[in-house]
Backbone of each chain as nested JSON, in Angstrom:
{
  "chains": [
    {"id": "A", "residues": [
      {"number": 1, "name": "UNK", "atoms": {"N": [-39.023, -8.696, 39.5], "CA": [-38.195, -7.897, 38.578], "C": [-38.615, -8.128, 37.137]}},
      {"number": 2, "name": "UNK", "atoms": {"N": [-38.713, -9.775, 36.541], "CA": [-39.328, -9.504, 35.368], "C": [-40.705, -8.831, 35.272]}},
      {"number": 3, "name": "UNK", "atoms": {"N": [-41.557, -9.474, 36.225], "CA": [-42.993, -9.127, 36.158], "C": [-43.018, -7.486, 36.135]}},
      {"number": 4, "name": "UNK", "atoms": {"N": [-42.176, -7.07, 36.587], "CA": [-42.447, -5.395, 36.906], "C": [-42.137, -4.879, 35.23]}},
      {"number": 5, "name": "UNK", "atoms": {"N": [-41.087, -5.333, 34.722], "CA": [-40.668, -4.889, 33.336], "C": [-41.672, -5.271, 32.297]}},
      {"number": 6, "name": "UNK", "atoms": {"N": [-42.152, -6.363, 32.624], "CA": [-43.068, -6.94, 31.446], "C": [-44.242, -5.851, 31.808]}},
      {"number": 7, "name": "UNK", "atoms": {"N": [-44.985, -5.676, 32.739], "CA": [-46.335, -5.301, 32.989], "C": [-45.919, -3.456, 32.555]}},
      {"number": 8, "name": "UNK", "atoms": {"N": [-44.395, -3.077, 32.896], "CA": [-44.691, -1.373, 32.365], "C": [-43.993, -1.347, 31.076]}},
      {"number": 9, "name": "UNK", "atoms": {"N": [-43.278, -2.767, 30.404], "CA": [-43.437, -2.169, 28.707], "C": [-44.88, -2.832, 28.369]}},
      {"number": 10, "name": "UNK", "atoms": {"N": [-45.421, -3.543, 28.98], "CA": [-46.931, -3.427, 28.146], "C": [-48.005, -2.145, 28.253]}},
      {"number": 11, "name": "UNK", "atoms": {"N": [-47.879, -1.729, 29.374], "CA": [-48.137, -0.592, 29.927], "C": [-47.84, 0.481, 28.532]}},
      {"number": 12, "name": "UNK", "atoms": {"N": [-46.688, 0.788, 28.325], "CA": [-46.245, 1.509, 27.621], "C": [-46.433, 1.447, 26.694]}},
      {"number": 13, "name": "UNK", "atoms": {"N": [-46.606, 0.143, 26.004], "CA": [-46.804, 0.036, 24.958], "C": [-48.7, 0.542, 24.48]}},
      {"number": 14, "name": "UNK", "atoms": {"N": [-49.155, 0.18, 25.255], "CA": [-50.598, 0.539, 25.382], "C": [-50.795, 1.958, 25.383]}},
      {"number": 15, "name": "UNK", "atoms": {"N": [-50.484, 2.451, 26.071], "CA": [-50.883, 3.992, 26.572], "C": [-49.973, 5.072, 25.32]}},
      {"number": 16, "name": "UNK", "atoms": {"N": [-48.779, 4.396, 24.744], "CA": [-47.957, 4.806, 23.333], "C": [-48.675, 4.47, 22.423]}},
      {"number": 17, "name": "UNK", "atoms": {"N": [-49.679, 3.2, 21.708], "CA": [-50.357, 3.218, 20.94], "C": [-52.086, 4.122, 20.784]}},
      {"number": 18, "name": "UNK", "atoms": {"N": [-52.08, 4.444, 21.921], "CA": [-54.029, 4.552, 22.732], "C": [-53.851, 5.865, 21.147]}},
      {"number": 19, "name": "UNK", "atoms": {"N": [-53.277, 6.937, 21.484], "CA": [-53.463, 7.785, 20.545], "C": [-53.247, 7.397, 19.042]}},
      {"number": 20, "name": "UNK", "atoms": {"N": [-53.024, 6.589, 19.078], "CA": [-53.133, 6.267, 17.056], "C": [-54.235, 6.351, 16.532]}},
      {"number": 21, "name": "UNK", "atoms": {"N": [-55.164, 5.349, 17.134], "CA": [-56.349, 5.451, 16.519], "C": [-56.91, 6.597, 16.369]}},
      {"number": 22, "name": "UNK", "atoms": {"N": [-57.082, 7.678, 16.888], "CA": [-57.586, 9.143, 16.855], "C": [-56.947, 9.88, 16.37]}},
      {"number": 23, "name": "UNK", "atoms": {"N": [-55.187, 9.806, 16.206], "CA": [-54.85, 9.918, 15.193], "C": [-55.057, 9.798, 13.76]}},
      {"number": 24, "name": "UNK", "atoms": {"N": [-55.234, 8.61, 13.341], "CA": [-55.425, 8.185, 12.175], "C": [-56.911, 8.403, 11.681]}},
      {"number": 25, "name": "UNK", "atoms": {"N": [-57.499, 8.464, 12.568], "CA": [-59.213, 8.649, 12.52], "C": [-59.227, 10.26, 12.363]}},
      {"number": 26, "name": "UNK", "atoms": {"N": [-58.193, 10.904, 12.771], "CA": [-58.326, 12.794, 12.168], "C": [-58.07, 12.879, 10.806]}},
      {"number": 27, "name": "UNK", "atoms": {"N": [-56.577, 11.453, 10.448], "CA": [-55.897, 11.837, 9.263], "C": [-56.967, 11.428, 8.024]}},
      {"number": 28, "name": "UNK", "atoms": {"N": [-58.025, 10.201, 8.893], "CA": [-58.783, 9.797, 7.549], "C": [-59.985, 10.955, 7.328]}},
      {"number": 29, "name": "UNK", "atoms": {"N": [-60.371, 11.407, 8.596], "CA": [-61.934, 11.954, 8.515], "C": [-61.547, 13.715, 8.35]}},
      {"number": 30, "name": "UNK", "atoms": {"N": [-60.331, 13.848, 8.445], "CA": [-60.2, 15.786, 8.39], "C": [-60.981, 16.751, 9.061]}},
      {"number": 31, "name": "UNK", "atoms": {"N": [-61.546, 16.083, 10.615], "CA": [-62.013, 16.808, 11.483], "C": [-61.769, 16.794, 12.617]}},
      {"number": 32, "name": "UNK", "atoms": {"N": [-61.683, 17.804, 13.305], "CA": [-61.576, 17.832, 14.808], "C": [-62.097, 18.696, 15.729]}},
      {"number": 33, "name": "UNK", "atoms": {"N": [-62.956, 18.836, 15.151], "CA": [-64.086, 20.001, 16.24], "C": [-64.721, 19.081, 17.526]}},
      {"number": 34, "name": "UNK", "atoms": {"N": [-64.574, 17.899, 17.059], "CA": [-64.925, 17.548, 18.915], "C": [-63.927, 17.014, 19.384]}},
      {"number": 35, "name": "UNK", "atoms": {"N": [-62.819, 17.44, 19.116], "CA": [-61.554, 16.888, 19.882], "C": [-61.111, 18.286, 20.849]}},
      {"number": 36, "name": "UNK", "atoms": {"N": [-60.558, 18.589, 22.385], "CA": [-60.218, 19.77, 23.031], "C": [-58.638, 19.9, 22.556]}},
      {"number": 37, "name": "UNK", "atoms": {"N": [-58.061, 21.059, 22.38], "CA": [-57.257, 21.825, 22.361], "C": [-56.091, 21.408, 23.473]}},
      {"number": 38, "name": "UNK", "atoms": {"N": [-57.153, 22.016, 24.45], "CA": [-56.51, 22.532, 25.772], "C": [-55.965, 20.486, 25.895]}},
      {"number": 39, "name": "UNK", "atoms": {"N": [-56.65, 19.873, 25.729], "CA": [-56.094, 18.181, 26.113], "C": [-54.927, 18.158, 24.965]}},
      {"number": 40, "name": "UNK", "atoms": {"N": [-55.36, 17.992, 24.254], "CA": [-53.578, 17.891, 23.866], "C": [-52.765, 18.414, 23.899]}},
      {"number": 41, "name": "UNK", "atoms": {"N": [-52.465, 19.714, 23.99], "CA": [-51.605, 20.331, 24.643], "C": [-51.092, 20.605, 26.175]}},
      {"number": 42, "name": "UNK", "atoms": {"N": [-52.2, 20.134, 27.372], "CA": [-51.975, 19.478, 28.895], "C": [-51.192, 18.025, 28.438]}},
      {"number": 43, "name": "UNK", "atoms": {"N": [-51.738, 17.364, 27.636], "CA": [-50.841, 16.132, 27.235], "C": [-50.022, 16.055, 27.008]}},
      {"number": 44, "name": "UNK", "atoms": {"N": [-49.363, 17.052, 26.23], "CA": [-47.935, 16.997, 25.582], "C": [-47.221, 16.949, 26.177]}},
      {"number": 45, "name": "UNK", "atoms": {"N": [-47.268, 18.569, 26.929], "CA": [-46.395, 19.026, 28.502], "C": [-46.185, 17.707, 29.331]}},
      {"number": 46, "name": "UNK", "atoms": {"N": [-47.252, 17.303, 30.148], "CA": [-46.982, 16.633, 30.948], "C": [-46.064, 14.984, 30.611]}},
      {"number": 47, "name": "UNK", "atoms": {"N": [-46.862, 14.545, 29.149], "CA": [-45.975, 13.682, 28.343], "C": [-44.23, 14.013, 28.894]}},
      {"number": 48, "name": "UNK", "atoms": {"N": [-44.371, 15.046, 27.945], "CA": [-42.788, 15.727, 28.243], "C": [-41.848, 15.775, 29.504]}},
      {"number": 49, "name": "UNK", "atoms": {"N": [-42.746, 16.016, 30.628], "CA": [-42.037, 15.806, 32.181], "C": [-41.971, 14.403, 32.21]}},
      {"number": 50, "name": "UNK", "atoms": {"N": [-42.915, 13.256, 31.878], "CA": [-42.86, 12.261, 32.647], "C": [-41.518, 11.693, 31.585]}},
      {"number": 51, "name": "UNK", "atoms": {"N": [-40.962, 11.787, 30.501], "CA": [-39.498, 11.517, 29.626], "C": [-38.632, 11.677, 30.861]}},
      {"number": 52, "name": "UNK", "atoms": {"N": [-38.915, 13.073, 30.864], "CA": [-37.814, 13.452, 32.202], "C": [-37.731, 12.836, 33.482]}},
      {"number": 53, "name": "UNK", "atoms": {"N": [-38.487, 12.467, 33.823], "CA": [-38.743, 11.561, 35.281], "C": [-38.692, 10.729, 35.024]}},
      {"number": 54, "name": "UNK", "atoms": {"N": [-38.521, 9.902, 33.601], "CA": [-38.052, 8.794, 33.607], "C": [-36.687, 8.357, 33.222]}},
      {"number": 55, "name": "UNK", "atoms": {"N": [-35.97, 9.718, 33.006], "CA": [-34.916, 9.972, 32.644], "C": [-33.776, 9.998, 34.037]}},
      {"number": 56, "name": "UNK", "atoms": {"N": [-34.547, 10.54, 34.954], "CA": [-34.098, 10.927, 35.814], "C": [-33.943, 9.929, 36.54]}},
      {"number": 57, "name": "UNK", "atoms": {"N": [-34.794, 8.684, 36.723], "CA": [-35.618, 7.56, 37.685], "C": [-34.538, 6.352, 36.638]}},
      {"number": 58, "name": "UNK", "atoms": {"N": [-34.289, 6.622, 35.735], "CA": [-33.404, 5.423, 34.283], "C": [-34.083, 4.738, 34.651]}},
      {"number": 59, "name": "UNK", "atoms": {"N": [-35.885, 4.894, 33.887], "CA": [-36.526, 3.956, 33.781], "C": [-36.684, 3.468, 32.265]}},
      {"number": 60, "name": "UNK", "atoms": {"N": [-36.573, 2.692, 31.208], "CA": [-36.856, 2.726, 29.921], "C": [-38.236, 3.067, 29.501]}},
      {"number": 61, "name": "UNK", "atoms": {"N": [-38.917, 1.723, 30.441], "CA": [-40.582, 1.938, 29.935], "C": [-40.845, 3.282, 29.97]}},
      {"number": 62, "name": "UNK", "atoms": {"N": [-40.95, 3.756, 30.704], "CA": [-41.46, 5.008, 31.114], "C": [-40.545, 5.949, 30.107]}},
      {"number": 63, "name": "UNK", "atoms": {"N": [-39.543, 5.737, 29.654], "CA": [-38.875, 7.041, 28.845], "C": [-39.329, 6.838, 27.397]}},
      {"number": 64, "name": "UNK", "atoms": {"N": [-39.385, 5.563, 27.153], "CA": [-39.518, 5.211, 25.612], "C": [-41.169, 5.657, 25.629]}},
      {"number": 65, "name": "UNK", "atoms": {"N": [-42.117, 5.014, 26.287], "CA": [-43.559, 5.009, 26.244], "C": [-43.881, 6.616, 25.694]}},
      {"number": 66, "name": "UNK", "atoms": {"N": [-43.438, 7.467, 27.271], "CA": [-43.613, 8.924, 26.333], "C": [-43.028, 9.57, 25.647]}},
      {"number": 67, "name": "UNK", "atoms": {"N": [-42.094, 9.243, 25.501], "CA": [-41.447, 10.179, 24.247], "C": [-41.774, 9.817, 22.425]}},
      {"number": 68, "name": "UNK", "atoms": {"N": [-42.594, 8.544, 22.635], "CA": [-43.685, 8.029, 21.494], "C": [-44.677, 8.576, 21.656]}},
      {"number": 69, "name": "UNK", "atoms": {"N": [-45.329, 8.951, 22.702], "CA": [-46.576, 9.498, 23.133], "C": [-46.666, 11.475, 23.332]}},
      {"number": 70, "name": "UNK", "atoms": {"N": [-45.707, 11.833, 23.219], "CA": [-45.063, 12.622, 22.694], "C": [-45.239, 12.931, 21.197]}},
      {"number": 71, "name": "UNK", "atoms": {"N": [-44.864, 12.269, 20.519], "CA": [-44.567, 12.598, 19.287], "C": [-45.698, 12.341, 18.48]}},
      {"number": 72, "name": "UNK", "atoms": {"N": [-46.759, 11.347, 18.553], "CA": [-47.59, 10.658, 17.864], "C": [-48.845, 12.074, 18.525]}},
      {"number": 73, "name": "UNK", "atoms": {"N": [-48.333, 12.569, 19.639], "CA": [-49.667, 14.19, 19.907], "C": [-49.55, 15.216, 19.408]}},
      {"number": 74, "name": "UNK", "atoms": {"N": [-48.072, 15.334, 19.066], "CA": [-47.53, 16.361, 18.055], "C": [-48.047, 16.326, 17.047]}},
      {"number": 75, "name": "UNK", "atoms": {"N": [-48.129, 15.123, 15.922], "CA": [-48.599, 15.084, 14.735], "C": [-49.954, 15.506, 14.817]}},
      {"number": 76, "name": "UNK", "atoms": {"N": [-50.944, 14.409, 16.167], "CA": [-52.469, 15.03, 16.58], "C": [-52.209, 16.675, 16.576]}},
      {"number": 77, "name": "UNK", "atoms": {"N": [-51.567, 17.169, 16.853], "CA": [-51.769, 18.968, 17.498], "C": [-51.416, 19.41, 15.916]}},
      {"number": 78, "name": "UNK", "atoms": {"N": [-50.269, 18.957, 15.074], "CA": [-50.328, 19.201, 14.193], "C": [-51.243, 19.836, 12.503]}},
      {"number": 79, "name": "UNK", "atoms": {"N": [-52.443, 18.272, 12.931], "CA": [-53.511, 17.97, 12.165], "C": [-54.798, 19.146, 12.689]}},
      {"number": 80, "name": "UNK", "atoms": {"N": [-54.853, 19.066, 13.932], "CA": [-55.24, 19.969, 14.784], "C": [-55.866, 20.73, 14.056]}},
      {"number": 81, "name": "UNK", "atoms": {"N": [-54.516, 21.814, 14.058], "CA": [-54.286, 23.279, 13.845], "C": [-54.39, 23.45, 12.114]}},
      {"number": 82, "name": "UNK", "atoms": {"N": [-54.51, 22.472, 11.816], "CA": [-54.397, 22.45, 9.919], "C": [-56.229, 22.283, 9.594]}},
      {"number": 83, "name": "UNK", "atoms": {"N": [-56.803, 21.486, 10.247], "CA": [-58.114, 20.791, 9.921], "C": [-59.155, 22.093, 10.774]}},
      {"number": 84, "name": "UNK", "atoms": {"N": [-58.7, 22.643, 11.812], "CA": [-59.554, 23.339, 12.896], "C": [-60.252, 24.118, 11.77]}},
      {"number": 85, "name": "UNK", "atoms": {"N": [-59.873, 25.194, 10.981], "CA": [-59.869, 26.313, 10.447], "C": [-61.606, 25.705, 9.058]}},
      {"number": 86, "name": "UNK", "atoms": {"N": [-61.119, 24.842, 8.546], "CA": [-61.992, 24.328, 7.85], "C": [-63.202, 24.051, 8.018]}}
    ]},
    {"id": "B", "residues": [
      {"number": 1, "name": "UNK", "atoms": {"N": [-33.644, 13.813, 44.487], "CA": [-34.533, 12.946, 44.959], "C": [-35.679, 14.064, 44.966]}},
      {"number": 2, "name": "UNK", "atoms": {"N": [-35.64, 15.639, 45.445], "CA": [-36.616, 16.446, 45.547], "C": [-37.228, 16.882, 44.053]}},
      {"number": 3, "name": "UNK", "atoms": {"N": [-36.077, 17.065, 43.57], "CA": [-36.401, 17.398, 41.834], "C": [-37.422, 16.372, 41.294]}},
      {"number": 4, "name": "UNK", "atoms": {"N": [-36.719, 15.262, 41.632], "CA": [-37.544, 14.112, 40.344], "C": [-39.005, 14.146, 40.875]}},
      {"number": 5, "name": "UNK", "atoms": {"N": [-39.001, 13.844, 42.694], "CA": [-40.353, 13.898, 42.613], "C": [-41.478, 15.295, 42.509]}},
      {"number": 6, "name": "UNK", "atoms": {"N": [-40.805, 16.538, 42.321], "CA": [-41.601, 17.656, 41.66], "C": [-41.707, 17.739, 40.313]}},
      {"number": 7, "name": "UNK", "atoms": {"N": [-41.234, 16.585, 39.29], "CA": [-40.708, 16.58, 38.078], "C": [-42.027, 15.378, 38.0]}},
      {"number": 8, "name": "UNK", "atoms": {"N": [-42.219, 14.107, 38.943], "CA": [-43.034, 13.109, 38.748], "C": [-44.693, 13.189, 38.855]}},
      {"number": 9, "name": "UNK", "atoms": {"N": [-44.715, 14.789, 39.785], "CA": [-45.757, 15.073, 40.399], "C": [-46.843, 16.103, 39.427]}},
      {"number": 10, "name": "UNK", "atoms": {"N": [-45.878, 17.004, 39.044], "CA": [-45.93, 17.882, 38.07], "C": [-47.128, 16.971, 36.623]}},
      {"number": 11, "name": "UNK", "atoms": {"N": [-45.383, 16.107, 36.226], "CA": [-45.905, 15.233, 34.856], "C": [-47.384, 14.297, 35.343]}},
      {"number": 12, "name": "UNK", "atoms": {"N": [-47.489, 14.213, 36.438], "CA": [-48.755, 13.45, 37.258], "C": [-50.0, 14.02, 36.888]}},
      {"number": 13, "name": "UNK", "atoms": {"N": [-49.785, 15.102, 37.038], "CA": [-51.2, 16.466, 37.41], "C": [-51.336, 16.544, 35.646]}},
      {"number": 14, "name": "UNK", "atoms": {"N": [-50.589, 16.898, 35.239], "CA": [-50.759, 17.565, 33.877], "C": [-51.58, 16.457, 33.024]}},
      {"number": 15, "name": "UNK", "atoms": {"N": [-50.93, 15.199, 33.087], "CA": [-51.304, 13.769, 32.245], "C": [-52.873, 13.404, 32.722]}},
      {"number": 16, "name": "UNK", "atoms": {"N": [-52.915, 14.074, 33.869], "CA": [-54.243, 13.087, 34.787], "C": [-55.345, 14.411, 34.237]}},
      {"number": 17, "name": "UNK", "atoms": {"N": [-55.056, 15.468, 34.498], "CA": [-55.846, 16.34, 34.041], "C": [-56.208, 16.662, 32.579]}},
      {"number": 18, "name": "UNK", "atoms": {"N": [-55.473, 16.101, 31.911], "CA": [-55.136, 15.89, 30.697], "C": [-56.667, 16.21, 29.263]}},
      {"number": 19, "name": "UNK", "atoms": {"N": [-57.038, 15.031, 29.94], "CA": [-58.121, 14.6, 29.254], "C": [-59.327, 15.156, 29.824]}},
      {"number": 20, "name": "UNK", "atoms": {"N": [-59.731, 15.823, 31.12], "CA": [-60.911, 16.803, 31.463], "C": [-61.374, 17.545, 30.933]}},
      {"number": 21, "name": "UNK", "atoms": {"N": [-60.899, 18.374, 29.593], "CA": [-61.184, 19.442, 29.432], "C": [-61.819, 18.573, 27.656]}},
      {"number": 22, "name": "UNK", "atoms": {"N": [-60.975, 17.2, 27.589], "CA": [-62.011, 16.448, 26.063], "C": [-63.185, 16.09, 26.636]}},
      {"number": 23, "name": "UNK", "atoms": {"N": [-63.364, 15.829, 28.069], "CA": [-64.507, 15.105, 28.752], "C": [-65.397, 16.051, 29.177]}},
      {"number": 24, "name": "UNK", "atoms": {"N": [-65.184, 17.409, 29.257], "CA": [-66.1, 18.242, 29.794], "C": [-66.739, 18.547, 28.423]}},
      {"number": 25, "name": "UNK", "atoms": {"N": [-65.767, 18.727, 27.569], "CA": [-66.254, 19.38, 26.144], "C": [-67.284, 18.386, 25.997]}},
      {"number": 26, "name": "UNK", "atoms": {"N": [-67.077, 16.717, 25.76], "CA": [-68.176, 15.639, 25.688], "C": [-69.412, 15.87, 26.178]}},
      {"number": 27, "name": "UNK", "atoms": {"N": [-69.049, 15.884, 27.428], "CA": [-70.824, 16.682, 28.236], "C": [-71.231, 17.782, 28.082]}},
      {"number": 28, "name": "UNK", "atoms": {"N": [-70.65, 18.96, 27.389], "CA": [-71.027, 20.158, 27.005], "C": [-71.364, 19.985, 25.804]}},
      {"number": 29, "name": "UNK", "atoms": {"N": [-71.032, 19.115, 24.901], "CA": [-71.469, 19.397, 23.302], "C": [-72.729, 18.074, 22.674]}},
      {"number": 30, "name": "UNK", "atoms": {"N": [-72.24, 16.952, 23.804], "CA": [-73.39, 16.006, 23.579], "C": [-73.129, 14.926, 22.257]}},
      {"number": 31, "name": "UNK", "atoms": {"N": [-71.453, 15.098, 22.097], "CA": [-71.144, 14.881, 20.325], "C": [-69.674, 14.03, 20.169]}},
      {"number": 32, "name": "UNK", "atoms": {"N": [-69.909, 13.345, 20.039], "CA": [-68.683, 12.277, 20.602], "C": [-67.845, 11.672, 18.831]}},
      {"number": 33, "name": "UNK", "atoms": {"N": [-68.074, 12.038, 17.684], "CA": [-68.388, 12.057, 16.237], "C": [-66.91, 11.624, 16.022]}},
      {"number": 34, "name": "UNK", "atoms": {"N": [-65.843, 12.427, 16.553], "CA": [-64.502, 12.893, 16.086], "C": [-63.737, 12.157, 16.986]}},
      {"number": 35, "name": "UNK", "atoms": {"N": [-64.501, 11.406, 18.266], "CA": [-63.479, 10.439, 18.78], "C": [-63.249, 9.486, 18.712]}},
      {"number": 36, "name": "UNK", "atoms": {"N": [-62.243, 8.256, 19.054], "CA": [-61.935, 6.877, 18.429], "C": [-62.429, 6.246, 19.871]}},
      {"number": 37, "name": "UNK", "atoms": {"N": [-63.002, 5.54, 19.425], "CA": [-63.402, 4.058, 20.721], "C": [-61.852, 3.498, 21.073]}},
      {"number": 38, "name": "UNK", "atoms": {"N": [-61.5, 2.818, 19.816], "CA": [-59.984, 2.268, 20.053], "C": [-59.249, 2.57, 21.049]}},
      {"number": 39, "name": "UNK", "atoms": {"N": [-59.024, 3.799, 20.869], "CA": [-58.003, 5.066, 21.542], "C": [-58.865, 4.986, 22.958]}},
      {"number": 40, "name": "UNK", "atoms": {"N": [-59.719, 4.866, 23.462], "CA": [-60.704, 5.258, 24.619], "C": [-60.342, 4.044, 25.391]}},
      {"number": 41, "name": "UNK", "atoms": {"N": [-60.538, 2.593, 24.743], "CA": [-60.116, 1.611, 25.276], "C": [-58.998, 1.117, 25.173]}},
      {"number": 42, "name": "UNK", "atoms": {"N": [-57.841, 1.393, 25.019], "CA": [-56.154, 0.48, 25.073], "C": [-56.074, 1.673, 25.705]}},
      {"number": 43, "name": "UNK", "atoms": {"N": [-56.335, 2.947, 26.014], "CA": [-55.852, 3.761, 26.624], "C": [-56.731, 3.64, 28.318]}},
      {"number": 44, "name": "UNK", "atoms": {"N": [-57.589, 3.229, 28.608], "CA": [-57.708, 2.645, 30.119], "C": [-57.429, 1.462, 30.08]}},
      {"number": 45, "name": "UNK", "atoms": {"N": [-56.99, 0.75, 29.512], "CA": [-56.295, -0.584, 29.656], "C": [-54.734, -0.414, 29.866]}},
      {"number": 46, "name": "UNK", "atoms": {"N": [-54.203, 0.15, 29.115], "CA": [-52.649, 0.743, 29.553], "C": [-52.52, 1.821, 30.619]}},
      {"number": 47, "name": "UNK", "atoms": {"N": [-53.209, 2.55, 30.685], "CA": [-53.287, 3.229, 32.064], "C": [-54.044, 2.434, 33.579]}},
      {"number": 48, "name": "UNK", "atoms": {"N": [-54.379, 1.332, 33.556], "CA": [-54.558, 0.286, 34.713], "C": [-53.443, -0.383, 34.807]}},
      {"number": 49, "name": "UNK", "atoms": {"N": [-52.711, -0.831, 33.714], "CA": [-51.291, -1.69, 33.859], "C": [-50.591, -0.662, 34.237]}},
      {"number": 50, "name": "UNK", "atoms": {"N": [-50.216, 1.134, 34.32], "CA": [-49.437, 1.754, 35.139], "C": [-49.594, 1.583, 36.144]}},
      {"number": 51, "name": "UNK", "atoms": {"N": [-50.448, 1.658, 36.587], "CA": [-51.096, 1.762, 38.055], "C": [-50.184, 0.328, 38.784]}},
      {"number": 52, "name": "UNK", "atoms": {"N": [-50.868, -0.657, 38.216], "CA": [-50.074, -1.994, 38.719], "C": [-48.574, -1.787, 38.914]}},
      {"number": 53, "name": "UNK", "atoms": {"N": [-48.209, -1.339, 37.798], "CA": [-46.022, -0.659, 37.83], "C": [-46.203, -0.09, 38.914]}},
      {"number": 54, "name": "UNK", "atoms": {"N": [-46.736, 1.231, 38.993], "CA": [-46.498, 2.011, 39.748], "C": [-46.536, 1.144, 41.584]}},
      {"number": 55, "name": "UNK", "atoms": {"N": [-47.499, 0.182, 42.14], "CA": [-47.519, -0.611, 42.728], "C": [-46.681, -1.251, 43.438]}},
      {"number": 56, "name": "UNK", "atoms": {"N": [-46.343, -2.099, 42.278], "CA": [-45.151, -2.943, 42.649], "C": [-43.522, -2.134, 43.049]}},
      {"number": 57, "name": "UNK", "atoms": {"N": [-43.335, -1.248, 41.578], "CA": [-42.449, 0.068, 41.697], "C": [-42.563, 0.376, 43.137]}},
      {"number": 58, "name": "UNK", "atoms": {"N": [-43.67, 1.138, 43.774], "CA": [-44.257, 1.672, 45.251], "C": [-43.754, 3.552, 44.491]}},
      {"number": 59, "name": "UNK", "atoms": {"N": [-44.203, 3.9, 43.414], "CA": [-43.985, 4.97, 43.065], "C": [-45.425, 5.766, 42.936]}},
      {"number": 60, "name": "UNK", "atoms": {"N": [-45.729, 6.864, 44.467], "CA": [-46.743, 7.187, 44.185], "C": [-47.393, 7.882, 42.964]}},
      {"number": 61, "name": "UNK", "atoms": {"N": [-46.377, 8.925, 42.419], "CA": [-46.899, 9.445, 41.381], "C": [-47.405, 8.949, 40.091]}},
      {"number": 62, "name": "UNK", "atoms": {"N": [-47.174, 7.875, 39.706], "CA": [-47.445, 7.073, 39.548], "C": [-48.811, 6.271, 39.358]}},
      {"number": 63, "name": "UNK", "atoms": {"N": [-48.681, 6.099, 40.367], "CA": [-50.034, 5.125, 40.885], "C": [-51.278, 6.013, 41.139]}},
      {"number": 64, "name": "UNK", "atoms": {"N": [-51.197, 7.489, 41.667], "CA": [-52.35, 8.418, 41.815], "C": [-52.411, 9.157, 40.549]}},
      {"number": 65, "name": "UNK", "atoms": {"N": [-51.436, 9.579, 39.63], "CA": [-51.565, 10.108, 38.658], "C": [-52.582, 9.014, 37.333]}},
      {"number": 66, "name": "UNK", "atoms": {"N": [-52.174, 7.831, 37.215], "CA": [-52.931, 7.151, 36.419], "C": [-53.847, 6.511, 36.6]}},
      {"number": 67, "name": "UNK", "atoms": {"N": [-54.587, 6.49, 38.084], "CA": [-55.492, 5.958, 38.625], "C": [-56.786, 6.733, 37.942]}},
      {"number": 68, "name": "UNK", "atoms": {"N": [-56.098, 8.428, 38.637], "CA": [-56.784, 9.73, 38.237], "C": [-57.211, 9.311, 37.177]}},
      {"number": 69, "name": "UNK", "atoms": {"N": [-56.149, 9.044, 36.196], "CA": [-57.083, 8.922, 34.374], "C": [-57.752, 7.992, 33.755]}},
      {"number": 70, "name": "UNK", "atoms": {"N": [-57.848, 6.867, 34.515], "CA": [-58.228, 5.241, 34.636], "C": [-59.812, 5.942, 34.627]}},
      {"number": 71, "name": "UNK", "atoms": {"N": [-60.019, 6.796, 35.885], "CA": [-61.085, 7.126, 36.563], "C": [-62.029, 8.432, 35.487]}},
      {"number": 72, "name": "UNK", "atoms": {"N": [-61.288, 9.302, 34.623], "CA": [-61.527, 9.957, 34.057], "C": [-61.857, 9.553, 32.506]}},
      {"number": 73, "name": "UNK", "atoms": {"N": [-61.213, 8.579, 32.239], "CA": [-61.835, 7.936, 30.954], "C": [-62.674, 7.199, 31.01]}},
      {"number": 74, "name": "UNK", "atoms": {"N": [-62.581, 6.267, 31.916], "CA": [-64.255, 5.582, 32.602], "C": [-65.294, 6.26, 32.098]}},
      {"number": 75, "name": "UNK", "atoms": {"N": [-65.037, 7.43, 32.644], "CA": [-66.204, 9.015, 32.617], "C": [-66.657, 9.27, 30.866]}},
      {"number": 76, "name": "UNK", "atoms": {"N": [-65.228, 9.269, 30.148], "CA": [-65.472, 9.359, 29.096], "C": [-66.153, 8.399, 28.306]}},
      {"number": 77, "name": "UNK", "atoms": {"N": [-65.436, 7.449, 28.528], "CA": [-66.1, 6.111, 27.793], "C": [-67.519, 5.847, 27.964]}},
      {"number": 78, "name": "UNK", "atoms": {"N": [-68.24, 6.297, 28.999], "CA": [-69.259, 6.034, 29.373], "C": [-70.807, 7.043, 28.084]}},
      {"number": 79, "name": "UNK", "atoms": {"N": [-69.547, 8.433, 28.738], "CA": [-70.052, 9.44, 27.957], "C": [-70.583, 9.052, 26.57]}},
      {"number": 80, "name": "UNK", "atoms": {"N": [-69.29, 8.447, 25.653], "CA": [-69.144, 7.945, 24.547], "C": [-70.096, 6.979, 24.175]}},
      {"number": 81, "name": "UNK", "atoms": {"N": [-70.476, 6.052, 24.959], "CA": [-71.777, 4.748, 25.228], "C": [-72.757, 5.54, 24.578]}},
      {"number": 82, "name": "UNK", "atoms": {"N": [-73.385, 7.047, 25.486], "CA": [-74.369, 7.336, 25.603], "C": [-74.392, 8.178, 24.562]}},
      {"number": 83, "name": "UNK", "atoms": {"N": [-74.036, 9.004, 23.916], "CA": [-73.562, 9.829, 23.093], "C": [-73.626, 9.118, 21.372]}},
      {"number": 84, "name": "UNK", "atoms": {"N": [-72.95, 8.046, 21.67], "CA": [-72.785, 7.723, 19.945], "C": [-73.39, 7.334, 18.678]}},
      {"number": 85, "name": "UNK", "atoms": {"N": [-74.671, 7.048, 19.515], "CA": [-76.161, 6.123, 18.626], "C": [-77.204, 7.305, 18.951]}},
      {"number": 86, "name": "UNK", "atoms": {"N": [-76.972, 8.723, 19.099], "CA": [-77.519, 10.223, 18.925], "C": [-77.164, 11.028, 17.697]}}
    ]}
  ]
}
């Protein structure tokens, strides 16, 4: 029981941070022509169900993890759509 | 019980498939410039510790959904190896 909690908030915590760096690496460098579209937006969605299935399951890790992972692809899709055009 | 797991299966497919279409673009463009290493690695490192949750949990979706992407960033990362000193 602990081991299971410890190993999926580290889990979570990992797979909630993975996108920062590429984040922050769009916000410093103002490009994204080799980043896909279609992946962050399959990401988001599915991000979005697994909240729910973890919502559903009252799992924390799993609700907190994506709904950070979630939000931190938003800003990516954000930058996206601002930097693409350039 | 039917919902969540069309809700777990769903968020499974979408997350796992997720990243195919940054990894195909990788082997189609030969240009890896705009992606973060960082992000490449804590993100198959936190997606192997799901796998383990998912495990212990005994939650397949879970465990085949992040295996899938364990297996698909491998792909990438590799890509990325070969790609980045071009």
């Amino acid at each position: 029981m602990i081991i299971e909690n410890i190993i999926g908030i580290t889990a979570g915590i990992l797979t909630s941070i993975s996108m920062l760096p590429q984040l922050l690496k769009v916000i410093k460098e103002k490009t994204v022509e080799d980043l896909s579209l279609p992946m962050i937006i399959i990401l988001i969605t599915g991000l979005s169900l697994w909240v729910w299935y973890g919502i559903i399951k009252n799992e924390l890790p799993i609700i907190f993890s994506n709904a950070f992972a979630v939000i931190v692809n938003l800003f990516l899709l954000s930058y996206y759509l601002r930097f693409k055009d350039k």
